[in-house]
N, C-alpha and C positions, 0 to 999 in steps of 0.2 A: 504494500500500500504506500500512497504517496505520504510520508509519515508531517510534513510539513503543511497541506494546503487546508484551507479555513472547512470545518466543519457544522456545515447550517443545519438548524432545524427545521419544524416544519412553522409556518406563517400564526403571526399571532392575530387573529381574525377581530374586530369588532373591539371589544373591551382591551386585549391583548394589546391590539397595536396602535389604540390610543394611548396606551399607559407608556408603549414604546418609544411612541411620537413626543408624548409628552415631555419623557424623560429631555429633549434635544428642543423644547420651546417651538415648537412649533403645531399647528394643527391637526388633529386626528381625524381621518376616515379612513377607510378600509371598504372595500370591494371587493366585484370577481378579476377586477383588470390587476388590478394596483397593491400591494401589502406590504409591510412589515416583517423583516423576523429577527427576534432574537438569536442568536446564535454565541458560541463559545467553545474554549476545553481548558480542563483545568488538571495539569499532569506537575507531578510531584513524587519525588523517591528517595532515598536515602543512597548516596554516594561518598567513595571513597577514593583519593589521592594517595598516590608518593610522590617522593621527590620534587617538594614543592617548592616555590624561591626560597624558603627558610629553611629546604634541605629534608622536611620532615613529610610526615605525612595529615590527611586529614580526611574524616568524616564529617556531615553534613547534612541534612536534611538539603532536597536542592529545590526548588521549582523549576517547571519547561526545561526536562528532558529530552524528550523526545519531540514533543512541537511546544514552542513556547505558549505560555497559560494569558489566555485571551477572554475575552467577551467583545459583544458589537452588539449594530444594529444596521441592516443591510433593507435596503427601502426600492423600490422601483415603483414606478406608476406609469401606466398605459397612457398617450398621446393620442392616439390615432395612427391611421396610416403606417404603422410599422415603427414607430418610432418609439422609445422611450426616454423618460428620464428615471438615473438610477443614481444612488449612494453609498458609502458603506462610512462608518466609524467606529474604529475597532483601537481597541484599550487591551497594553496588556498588563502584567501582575507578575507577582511574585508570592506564589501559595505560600510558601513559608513563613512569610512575616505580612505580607497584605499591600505590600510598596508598587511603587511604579516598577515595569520592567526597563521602559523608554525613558528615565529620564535623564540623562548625560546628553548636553548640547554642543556641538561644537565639536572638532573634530582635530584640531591645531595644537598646537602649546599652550592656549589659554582658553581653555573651554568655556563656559557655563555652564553652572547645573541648575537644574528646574525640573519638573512635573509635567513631565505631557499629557495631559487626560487622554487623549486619543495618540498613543506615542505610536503605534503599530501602525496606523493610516489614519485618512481623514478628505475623503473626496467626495465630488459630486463632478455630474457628466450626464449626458445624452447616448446613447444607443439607437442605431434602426438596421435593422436586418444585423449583417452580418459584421459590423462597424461600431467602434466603441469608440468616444474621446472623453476623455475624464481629466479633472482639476484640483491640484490638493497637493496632501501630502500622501505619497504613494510609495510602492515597490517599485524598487530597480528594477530592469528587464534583466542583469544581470542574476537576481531573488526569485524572477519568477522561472528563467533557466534552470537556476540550481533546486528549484522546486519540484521540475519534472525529471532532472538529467545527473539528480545526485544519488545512489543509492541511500542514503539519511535525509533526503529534501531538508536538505540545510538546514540539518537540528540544534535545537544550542550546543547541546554535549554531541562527540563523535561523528563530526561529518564536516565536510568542505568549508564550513565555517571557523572552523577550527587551524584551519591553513590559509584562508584568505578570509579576513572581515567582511569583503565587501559582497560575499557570496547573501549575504543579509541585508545588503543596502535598501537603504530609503532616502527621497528624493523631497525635500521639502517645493514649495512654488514649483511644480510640476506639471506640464500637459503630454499627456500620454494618451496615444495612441496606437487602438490593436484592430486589423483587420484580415476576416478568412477570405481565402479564396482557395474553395475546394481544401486540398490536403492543405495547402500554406496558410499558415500564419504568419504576416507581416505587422512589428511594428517599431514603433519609436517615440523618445521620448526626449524632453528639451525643460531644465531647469535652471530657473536664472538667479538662484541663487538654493544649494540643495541641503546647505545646511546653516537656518536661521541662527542659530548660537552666535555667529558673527552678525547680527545684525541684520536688517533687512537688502533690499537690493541697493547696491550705489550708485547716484547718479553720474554719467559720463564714463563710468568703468566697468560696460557691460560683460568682460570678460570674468570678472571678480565672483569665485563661486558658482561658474557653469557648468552645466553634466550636461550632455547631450548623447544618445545612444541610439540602437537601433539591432534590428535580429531578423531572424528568419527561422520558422520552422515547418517542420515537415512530418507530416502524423498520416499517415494510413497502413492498412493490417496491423502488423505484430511491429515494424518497424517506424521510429520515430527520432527525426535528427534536428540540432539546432546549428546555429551560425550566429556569433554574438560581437558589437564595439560596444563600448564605454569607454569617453573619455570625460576628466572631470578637471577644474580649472582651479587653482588654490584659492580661500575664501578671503586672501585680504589684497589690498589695492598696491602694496608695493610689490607684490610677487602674483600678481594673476597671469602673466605669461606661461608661470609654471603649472605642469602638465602630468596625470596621474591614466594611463593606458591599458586598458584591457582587451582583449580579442579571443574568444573562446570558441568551441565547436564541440559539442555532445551527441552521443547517441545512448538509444536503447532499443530493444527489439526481444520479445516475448514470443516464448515457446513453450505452450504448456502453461503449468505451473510456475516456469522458471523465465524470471526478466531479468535480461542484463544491462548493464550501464559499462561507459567509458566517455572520457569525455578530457577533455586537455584547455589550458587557459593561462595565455601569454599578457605579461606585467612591463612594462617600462613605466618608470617615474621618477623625478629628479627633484635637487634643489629644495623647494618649500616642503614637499613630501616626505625629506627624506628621514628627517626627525623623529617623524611620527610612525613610519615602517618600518616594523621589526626585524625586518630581513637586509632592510636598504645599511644600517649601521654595520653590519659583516662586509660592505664591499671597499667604502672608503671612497670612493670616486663621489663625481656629482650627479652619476646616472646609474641606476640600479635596473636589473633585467631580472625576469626569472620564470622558469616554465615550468607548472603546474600539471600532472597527471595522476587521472582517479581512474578506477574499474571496480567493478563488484556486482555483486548479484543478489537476487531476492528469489526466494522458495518458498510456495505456501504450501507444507508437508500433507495441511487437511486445509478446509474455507474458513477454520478455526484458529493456525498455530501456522505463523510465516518465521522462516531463518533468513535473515541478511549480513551479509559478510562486503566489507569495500578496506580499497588499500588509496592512501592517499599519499604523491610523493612531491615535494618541494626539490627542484633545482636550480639554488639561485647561481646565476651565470659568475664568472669570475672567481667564483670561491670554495672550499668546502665543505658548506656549513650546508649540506645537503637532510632535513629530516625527512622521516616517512612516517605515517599512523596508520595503525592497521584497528579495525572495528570488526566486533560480532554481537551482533544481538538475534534475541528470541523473543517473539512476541505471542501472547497468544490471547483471542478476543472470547470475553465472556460473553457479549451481546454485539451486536455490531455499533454500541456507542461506550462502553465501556471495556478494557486491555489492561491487562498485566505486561510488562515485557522486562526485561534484564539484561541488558548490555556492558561490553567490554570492551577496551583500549588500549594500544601500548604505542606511544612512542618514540621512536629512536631517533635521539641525539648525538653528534659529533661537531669536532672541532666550534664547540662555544654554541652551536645554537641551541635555542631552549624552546621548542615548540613543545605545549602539555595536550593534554588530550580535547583540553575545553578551549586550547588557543598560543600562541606564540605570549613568553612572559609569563607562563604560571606553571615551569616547571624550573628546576635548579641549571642554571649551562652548563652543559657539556653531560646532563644526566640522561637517562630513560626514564620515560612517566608509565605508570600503568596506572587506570584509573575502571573502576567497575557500580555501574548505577543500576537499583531494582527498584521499580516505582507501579505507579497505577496513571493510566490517562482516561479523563471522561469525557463526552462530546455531548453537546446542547445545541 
């Protein structure tokens, strides 16, 4: 299963999705065209570290495991003629103590922290037939790749996030655009400024803070492939020249019970950047490179009990601070909204890097992390 993508309910009719509406100040009805739904999941387990930056090890109680612990409200209403208008605003958490999961702003050497009431998204847009454009604060295209094309759909713990941040990116001042045609999906997306912690947009320095991207994928039978750019702009006005590049390409293709993944994702970034990436301090120069390769596989033994295995490997160019994570988990579904599952990690470090299982920086340099989570996930 895609262990990552939003899990909706069924529509809250009448009473329901006035109460829903209400919640967002705005007016209640509810029809056959138009509704409401509450939606969410709330996953949380007890996980354990070595070799942590202090050398030791640690237990935890953790939240958003396996997909990070969310709630929303996802609204659409019929226009006519094919067209609609849709929303979503989606809040995530932290089950263990009740905290925002989104709230660190800024992305620089001086961040901001604050409270995103909707830190996970926050959009509205229009839809007609096969065509969406939406406004907000949204998912990367890069987010929604690693969604379909990561065997962990880019889980907090143990998967592609855990080697690149930005496999979770989010896109503040965003318009995004998706359209089918037939098996393609095409789209693209343009933010003019994609992370508010620095402030709003600046006048006359429109480079200051820009993402702009774009993809291609390709979905019929058992086979399904993407094609991915993201480039992003540094967020302040004496260095927006400088430039953070990605280029990636996934597949996957299902036989049976058994889905595979592979999938690979080229990095160039320099300069403003370099401070901030954990990989870019290993090279020393003013340009950092480095290419990224995953594979792994998902088996669902019964329609009850799925095993997933993926191997992730970092080669940053120029050096040899080369890590790799290797994941295995066991899932197995008591209902088709509630799961037990139990996942494992190790990985291996050399010459100074310190990638941990949950991400670069939370393991000792130069050590090995194994790291092992048992929890429950529930879907609303």
């Amino acid at each position: 299963m895609n262990q990552n993508k939003n899990a909706l309910g069924k529509p809250l009719y009448v009473l329901g999705a006035a109460a829903a509406i209400g919640l967002c100040g705005a007016p209640a009805s509810a029809n056959a065209e138009s509704s409401v739904t509450l939606y969410g999941i709330v996953d949380v387990g007890i996980a354990y570290v070595n070799n942590t930056t202090t050398g030791g090890s640690q237990t935890a109680l953790a939240s958003g495991n396996f997909s990070g612990s969310r709630w929303g409200l996802k609204g659409v209403e019929d226009l006519g003629g094919g067209a609609k208008a849709i929303f979503d605003l989606e809040d995530g958490f932290n089950v263990n103590d009740g905290t925002t999961a989104q709230s660190t702003k800024g992305l620089g050497t001086n961040p901001t922290t604050t409270a995103r009431l909707w830190g996970r998204q926050a959009w509205v847009g229009l839809a007609y037939k096969n065509h969406q454009l939406t406004f907000g604060r949204q998912n990367t295209l890069l987010f929604d790749q690693a969604i379909s094309f990561d065997p962990f759909g880019a889980a907090t713990r143990y998967s592609s996030l855990a080697v690149d941040s930005a496999f979770a990116g989010r896109a503040d001042d965003s318009i995004k655009y998706v359209g089918k045609f037939g098996p393609i999906t095409a789209a693209a997306m343009y933010s003019t400024r994609y992370d508010t912690g620095y402030g709003s947009e600046v006048p006359g320095a429109e480079l200051t803070g820009r993402l702009f991207s774009g993809s291609l994928t390709y979905a019929s039978g058992p086979l399904a492939a993407s094609v991915l750019y993201e480039q992003r702009n540094s967020n302040t006005v004496a260095t927006n020249t400088d430039t953070e590049k990605r280029a990636s390409a996934a597949a996957t293709y299902t036989f049976g019970p058994v889905k595979g993944f592979a999938g690979y994702r080229y990095l160039w970034t320099n300069n403003a950047f370099l401070p901030t990436n954990p990989i870019a301090v290993k090279n020393g120069s003013d340009v950092t490179t480095a290419s990224m390769f995953w594979a792994g596989a998902q088996y669902f033994v019964t329609p009850a009990f799925a095993l997933t295995g993926a191997a992730y490997y970092q080669d940053v160019h120029a050096t040899n601070a080369d890590p790799w994570m290797a994941v295995l988990s066991a899932d197995y579904f008591l209902s088709k909204r509630t799961d037990l599952y139990a996942n494992a990690a190790f990985a291996r470090n050399k010459n100074g890097s310190n990638l941990g299982v949950t991400g670069y920086g939370t393991a000792a340099p130069g050590y090995d992390q194994t790291g092992f989570v048992v929890g429950i996930r529930h879907k609303f």
